[in-house]
C-alpha positions in Angstrom: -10.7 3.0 -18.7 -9.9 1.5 -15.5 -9.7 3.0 -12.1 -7.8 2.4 -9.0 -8.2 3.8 -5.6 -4.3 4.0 -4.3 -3.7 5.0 -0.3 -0.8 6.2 1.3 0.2 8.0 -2.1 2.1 11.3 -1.5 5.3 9.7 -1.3 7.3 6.6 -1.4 5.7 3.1 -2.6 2.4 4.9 -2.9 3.1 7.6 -5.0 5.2 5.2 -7.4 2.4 2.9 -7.7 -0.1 5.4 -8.4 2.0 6.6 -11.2 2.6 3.4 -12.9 -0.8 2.0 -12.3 -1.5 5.6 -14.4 1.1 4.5 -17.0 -1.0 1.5 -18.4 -4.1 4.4 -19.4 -6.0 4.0 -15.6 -7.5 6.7 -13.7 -6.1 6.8 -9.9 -8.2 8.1 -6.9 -5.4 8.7 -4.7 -5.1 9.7 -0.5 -3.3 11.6 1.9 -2.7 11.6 5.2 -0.6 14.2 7.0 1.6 15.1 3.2 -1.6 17.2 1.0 0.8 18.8 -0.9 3.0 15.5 -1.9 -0.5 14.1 -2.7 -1.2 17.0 -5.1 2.5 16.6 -6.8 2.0 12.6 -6.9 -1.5 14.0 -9.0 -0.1 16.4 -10.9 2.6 14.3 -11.5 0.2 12.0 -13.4 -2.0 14.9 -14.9 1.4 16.1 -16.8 2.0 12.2 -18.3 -1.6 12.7 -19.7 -3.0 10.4 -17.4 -6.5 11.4 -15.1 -5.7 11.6 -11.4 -7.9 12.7 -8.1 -6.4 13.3 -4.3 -8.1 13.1 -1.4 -7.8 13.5 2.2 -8.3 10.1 4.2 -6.9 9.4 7.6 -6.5 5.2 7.5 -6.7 5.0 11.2 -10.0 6.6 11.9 -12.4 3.9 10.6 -15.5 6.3 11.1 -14.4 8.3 8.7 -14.3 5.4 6.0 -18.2 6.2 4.8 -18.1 9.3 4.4 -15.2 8.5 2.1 -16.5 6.5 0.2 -19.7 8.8 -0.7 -16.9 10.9 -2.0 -15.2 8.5 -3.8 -18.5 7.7 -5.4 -19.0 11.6 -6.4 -15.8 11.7 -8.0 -16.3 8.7 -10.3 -19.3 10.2 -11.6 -17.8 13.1 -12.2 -14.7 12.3 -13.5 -14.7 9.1 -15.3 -18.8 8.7 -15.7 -18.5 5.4 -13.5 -20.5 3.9 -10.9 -17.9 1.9 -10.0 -13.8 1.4 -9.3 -11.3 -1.4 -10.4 -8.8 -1.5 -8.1 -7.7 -1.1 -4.8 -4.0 -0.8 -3.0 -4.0 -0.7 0.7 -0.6 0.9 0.9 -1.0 3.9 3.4 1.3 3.5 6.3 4.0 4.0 9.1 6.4 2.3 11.0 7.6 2.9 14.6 9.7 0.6 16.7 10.6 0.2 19.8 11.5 -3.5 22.1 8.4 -5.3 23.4 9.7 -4.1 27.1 8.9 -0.4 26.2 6.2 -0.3 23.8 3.3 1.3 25.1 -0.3 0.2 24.2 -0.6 3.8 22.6 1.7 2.6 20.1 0.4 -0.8 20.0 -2.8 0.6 19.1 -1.9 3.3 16.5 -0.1 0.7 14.5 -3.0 -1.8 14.8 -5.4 1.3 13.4 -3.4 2.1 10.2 -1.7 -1.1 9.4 -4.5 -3.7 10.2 -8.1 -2.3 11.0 -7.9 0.2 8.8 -7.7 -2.1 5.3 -9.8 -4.3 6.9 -13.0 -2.0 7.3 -11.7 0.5 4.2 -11.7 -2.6 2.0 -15.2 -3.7 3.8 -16.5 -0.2 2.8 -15.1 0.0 -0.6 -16.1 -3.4 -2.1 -19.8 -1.8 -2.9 -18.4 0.2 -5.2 -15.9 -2.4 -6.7 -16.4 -3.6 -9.9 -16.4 -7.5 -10.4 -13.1 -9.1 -12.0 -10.9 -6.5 -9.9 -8.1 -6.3 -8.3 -7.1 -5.2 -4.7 -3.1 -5.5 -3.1 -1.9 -4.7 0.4 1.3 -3.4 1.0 2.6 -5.7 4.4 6.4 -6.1 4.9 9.4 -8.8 4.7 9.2 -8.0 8.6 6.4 -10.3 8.9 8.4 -13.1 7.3 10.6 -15.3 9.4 12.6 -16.1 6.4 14.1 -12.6 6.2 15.5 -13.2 10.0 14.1 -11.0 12.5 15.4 -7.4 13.5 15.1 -6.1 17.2 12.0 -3.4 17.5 10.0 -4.7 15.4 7.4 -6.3 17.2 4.1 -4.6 16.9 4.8 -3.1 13.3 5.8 -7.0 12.1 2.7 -8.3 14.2 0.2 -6.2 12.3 2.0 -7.2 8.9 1.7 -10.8 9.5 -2.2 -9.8 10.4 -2.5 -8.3 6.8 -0.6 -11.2 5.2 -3.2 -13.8 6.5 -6.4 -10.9 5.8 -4.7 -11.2 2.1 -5.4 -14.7 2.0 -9.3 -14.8 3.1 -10.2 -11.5 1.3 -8.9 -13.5 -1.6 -11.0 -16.7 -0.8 -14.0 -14.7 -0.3 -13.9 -12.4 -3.4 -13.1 -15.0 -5.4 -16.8 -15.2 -6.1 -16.8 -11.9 -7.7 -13.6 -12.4 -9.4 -11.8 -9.8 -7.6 -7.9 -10.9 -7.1 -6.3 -10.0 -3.8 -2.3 -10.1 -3.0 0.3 -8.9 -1.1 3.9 -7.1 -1.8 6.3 -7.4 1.3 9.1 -4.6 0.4 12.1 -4.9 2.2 14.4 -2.1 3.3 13.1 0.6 0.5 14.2 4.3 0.5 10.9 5.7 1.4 10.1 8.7 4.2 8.4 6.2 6.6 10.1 6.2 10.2 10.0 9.5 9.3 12.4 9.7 7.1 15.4 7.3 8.8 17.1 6.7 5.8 18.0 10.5 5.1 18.6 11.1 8.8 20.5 7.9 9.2 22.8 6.9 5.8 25.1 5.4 7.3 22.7 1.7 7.8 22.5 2.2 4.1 25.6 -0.3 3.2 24.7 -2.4 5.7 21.8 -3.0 4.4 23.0 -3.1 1.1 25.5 -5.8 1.4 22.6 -8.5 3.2 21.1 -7.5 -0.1 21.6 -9.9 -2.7 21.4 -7.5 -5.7 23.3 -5.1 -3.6 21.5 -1.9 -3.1 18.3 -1.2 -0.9 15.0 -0.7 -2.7 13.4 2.3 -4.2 9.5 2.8 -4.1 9.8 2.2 -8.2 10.9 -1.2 -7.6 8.0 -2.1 -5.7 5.2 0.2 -7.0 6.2 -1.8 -10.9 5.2 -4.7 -9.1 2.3 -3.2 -7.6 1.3 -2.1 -10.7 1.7 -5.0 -12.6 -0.4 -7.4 -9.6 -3.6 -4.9 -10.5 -3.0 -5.5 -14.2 -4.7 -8.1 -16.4 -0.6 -9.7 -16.9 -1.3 -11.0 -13.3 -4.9 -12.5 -14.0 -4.1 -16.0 -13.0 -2.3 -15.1 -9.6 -4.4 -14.2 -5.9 -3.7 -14.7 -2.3 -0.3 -14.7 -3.0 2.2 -12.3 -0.8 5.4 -11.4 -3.0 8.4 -10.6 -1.3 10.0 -7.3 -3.3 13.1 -7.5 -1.6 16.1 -7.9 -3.6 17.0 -10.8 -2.0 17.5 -9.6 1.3 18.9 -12.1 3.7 19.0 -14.5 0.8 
């Protein structure tokens, strides 16, 4: 059995990619931030498909914390699985706050670079000890970071830290190459998740808006991105790294 280590997972693109990554028979170690008890449903979601699923606590922006982690990470596959080591990794924990260049304050700035940027780069840095060779690892980063998409007002800082996780994509899959570990990227575009907390339930009406610059003419829904999520970790995507998929739709197509 395989196991994957999924962040961000008590809701939205996390907890669907923990779910169908436990679909194909894999174990899932999966975090929480601020949501404990969506992390326990996303697990027990898992536990009554028959699959094997952990939760744990893990705050992505305080990098200090990322050791102690991943002693516990290394208890539980002992204990659980009777494994020294994990298979895969999804960087997917997240948030999203905007706000024009003119009144962003470095507070924000700096919260966005924590949890979007420094905080896969030193989790991954932590993690990889306990990775097994001929893995797997994707980050979640965004079709905000993509100039293809056209570029939306207030999105400055979020996009800026994307486009930093797109090109950390790229030379964590150049350097793990040697150990045959895979590294990619989904960019979702506008997906009916919780993050901003919540705008699409407090704000429906952008929803046909955003529809109609959708080519397949609906917004996305975390199953449409955590399928491809969960099909980048699998052995179907062996012959594809440092390769950032757009999961949009079509949007602005």
């Amino acid at each position: 059995m395989k196991v994957a280590i999924v962040t961000g997972a008590s809701s939205g693109i996390g907890r669907s990619a923990a779910i169908e990554i436990a679909k194909s028979g894999n174990g899932v170690i999966l975090t929480y931030g601020t949501n404990p008890q969506g992390g326990l449903e996303t697990a027990a979601t898992i536990e009554k498909e028959g699959g094997t699923a952990v939760a744990l606590p893990l705050d992505v922006s305080e990098a200090g914390t990322f050791a102690a982690f991943r002693d516990t990470v290394a208890d539980v596959l002992r204990d659980t699985w009777q494994r020294e080591t994990f298979d895969y990794l999804v960087n997917n924990a997240g948030f999203a706050q905007t706000s024009l260049i003119e009144d962003t304050t470095e507070e924000t700035f700096d919260r966005l670079m924590r949890v979007l940027l420094k905080g896969p780069y030193f989790l991954t840095q932590k993690l990889l000890p306990l990775m097994a060779d001929g893995g797997a690892i994707v980050n979640t980063s965004s079709n905000s970071a993509t100039a293809a998409t056209g570029l939306e007002p207030g999105y400055s800082a979020y996009a800026s830290m994307k486009g930093g996780l797109d090109v950390l994509t790229r030379y964590m899959a150049k350097e793990f190459s040697t150990r045959g570990i895979r590294v990619n990227a989904v960019s979702p575009g506008s997906t009916r998740t919780r993050i901003a907390d919540d705008a699409f339930t407090r704000f429906p009406e952008v929803v046909p808006a955003l529809a109609a610059k959708t080519a397949l003419g609906r917004v996305g829904e975390p199953d449409d991105i955590g399928a491809m999520i969960a099909t980048l970790v699998s052995d179907e995507s062996r012959w594809v790294t440092a390769q950032n998929i757009e999961v949009s739709g079509g949007y602005n197509l």
